[in-house]
C-alpha positions in Angstrom: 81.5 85.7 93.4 79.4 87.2 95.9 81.0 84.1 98.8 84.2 85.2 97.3 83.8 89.0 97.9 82.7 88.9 101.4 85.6 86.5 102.1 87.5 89.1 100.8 86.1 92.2 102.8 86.4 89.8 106.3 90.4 89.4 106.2 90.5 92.4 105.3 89.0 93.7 108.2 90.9 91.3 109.9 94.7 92.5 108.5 93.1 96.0 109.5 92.6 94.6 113.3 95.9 92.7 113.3 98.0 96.1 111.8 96.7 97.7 114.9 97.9 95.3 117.3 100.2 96.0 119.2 102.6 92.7 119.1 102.2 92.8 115.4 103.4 96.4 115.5 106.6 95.9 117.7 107.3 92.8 115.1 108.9 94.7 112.0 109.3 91.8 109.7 105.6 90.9 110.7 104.1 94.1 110.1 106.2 94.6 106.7 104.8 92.0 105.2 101.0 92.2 106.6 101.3 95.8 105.4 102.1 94.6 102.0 99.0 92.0 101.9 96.7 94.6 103.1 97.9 97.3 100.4 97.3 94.8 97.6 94.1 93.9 99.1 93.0 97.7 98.7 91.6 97.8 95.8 89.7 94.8 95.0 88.2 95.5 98.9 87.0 99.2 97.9 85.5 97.2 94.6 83.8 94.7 96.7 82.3 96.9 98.7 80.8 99.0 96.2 79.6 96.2 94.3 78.3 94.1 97.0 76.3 97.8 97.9 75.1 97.6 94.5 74.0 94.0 94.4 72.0 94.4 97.7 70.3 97.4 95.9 69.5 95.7 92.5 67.6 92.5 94.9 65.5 94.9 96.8 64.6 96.4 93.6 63.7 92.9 92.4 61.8 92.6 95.4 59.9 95.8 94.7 59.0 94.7 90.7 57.8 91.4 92.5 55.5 93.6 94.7 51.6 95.1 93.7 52.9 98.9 94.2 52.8 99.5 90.3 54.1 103.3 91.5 56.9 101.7 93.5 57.1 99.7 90.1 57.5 102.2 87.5 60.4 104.2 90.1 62.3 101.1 90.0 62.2 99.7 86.4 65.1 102.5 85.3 67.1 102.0 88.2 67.0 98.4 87.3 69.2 98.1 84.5 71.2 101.0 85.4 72.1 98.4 88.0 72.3 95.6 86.1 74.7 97.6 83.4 77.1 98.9 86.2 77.2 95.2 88.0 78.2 93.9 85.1 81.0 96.0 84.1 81.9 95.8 87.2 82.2 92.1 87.5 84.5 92.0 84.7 87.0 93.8 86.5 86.4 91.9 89.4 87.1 88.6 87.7 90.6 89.8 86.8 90.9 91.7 90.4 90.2 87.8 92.2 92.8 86.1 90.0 95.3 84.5 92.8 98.2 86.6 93.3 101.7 85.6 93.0 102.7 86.3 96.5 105.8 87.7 94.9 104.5 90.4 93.4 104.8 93.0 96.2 108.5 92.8 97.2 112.0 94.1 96.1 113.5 92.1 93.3 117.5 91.5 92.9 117.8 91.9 88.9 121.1 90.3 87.5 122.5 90.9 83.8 125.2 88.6 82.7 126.5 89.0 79.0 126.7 85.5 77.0 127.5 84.7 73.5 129.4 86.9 71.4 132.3 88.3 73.5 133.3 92.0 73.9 129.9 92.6 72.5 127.8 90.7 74.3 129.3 92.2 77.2 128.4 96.4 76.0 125.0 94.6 75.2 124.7 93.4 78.9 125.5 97.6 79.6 123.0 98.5 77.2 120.3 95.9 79.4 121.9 97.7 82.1 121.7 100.8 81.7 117.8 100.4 80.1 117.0 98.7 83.4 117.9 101.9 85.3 116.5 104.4 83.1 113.0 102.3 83.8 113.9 102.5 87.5 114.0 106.1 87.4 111.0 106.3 85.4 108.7 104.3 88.6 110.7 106.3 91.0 112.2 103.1 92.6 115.3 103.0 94.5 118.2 100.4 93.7 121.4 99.4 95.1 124.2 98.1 93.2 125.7 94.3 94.8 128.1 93.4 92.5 129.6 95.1 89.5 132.4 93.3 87.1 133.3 94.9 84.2 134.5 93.8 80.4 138.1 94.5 79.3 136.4 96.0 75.9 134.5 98.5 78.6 131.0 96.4 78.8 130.0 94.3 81.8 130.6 91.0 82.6 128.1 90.9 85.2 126.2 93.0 87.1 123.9 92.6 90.4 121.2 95.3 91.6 118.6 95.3 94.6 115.6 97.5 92.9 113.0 98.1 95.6 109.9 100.0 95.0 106.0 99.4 94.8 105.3 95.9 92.7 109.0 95.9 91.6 109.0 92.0 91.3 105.3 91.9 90.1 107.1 94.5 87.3 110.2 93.1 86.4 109.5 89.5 86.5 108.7 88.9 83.0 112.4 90.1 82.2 114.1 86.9 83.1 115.3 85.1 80.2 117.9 85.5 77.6 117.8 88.8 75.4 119.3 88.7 71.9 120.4 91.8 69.9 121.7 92.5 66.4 123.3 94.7 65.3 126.6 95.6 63.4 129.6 95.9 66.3 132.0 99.2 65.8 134.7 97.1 65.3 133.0 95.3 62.3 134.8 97.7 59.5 132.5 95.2 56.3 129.3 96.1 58.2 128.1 93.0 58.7 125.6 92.6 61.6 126.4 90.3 64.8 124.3 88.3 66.6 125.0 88.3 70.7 123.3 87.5 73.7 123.2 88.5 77.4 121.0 86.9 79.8 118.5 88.5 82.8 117.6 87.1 85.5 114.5 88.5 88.0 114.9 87.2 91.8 112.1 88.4 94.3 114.5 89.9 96.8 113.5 87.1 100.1 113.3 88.6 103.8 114.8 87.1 106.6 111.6 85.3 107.5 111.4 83.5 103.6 114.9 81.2 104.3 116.1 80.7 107.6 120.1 80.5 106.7 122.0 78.6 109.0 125.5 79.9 109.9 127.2 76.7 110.0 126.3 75.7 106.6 128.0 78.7 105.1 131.4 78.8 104.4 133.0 82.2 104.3 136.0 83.6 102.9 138.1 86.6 102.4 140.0 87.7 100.2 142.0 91.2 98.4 139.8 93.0 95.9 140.8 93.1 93.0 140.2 96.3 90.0 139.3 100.1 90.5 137.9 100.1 93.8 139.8 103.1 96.0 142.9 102.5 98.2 141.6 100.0 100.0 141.9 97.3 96.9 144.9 94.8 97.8 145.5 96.3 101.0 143.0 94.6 103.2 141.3 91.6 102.7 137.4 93.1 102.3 135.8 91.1 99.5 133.9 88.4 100.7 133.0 84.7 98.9 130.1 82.9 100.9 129.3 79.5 99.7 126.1 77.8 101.0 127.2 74.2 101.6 123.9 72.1 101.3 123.0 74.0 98.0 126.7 74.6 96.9 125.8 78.4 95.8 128.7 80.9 95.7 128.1 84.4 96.3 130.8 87.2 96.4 130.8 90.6 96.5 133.8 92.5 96.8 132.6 96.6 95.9 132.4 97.8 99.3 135.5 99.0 100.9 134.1 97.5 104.1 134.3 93.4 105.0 131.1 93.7 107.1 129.1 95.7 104.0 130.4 93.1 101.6 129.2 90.3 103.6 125.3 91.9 104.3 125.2 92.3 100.5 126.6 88.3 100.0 124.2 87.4 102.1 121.4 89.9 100.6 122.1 87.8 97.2 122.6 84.5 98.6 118.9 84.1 100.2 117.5 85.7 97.5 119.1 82.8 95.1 117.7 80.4 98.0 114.4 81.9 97.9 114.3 81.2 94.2 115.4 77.5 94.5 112.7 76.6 97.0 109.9 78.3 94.9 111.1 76.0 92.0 110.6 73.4 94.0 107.2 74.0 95.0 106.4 75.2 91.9 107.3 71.7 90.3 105.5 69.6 93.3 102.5 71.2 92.1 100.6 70.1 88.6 100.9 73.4 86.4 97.1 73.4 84.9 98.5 76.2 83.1 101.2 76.3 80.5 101.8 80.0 80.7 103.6 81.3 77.1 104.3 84.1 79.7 107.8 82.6 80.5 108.5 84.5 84.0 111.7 82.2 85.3 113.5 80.3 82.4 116.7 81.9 82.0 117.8 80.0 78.9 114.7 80.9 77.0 115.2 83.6 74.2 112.5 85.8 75.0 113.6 89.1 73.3 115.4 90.4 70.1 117.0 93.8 69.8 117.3 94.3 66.7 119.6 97.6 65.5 119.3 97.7 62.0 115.4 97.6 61.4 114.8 99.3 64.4 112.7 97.0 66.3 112.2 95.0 69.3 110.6 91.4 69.4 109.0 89.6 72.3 108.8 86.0 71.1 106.7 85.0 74.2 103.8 87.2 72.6 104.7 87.6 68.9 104.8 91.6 69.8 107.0 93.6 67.7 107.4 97.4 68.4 109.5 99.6 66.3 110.5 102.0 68.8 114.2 100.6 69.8 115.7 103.6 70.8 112.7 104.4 73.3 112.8 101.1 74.5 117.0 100.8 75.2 116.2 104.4 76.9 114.0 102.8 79.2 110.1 103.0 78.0 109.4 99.6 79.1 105.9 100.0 79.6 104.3 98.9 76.6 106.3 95.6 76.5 105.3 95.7 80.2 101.8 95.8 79.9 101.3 93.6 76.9 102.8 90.4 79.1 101.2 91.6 81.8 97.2 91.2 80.0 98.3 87.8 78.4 98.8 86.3 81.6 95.7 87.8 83.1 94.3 86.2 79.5 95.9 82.9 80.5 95.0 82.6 84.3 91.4 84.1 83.3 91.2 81.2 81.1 92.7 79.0 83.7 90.2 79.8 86.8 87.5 79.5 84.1 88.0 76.0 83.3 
């Protein structure tokens, strides 16, 4: 541990020396993303500093016990296993501090909410995710920035696309993706009888320009009349944009800006960020996964989460955790879910860098 924290202290130092430079500076991309390392590096470096002070003193005192000053002795027996007591509290926070980070933690994410099985009311479900998902934006005073918005004839939503930045919002969200179920009886269900529908999330760490390298001549771009409420622009001029990437054959559109040249910068916004999440698939599958996370953090057709109306509860099936606190939970109070899939992976990777 003790290799491992001065490892830690020396880039440090060293993202500290690069911030300052003026090159680095004067590159914003650069510096964005150096700023980010150095931020999540903060804590774990004020940690290792402290403990590495500590650990220096607890040796000399050693030192001193091994000594013939029986005076010097008796002054340092105490201070001994004070030391010993704070190193080792400390170490345990440490261990979870040093797990590797996802690299994706720190950026913007692109959440989108697609309603799935069970028609008109799969689609108000996939407004109720919605709307939840905002509430909780609120909540961590993050900003977000709607891409693409279709609604549902019956007055839900088809599909929905938002850019959410803030501090750790992918590091947050991520444990989202997946399909989330709910039950509950519909209003238009006059015997009472309780549905079943689905609508599924998915949780995209929102990729810079220096993450995928889009080349213009393998997109093919086309415009087109919006269609729906939109303003006076809708069938007038051709501002909604389709962008498909021709290696990968991903389609993109976006059509809620009343300007072409918005349209396209949110497209393209979406496109890398879909991109960005292919290629870290592929990594991810080149390397051997030592661990089989329960944590599911990407597959979108795994049911991870029930809503269910009736009973008043909500299940995460990754965790077996069941809260019965619905209405706080559609409104928004995401935290406890949050935080329980958030220890179980530090559990699982804790267990992982042990073995």
């Amino acid at each position: 541990m003790i290799d491992k924290l001065e490892n830690i202290i020396d880039k440090y130092d060293d993202l500290n020396r690069q911030l300052s430079n003026p090159d680095v500076v004067s590159n914003i991309e650069k510096f964005k993303n150096l700023s980010r390392e150095h931020s999540s590096m903060q804590e774990t470096y004020d940690m290792a500093k402290i403990f590495l002070a500590k650990h220096k003193q607890l040796a000399e005192d050693e030192e001193i016990l091994r000594g013939n000053d029986e005076e010097l002795k008796e002054l340092v027996k105490d201070e001994i296993n004070e030391l010993k007591d704070i190193l080792s509290k400390m170490e345990e926070k440490l261990k979870i501090l040093l797990i590797p980070k996802d690299p994706n933690d720190n950026k913007n994410t692109i959440l989108e909410i697609r309603s799935g099985t069970g028609g008109d009311e799969a689609a108000l479900f996939a407004q109720d995710l919605y709307r939840m998902y905002m509430r909780f934006v609120e909540r961590q005073k993050w900003k977000f920035e709607i891409l693409v918005f279709n609604e549902n004839s019956g007055g839900g939503i088809k599909e929905v696309v938002t850019s959410i930045s803030g501090n750790q919002a992918f590091g947050t969200l991520k444990f989202e993706s997946g399909v989330h179920r709910v039950q509950r009886v519909p209003d238009t269900e006059s015997s009472g009888r309780v549905h079943t529908s689905a609508a599924t999330v998915a949780v995209l760490p929102e990729a810079d320009t220096v993450d995928i390298n889009i080349n213009e001549s393998e997109l093919k771009i086309d415009t087109y009349r919006a269609s729906g409420a939109g303003g006076q622009h809708v069938n007038k001029t051709e501002s909604a944009i389709r962008i498909t990437h021709l290696p990968s054959g991903l389609v993109v559109t976006c059509q809620d800006e009343s300007s072409q040249h918005k349209n396209r910068d949110k497209a393209m916004k979406v496109l890398r960020s879909r991109l960005y999440e292919v290629e870290q698939a592929k990594q991810s599958k080149k390397r051997a996964d030592a661990r089989k996370s329960m944590v599911s953090t990407g597959d979108r057709s795994a049911k991870i989460r029930t809503y269910n109306f009736p009973q008043g509860r909500v299940t995460d099936h990754r965790i077996n955790l069941t809260l019965y606190k619905l209405n706080e939970i559609i409104d928004g109070d995401l935290f406890e879910l949050i935080d329980a899939l958030k220890l179980q992976e530090q559990q699982i990777l804790l267990e992982s860098e042990a073995s």
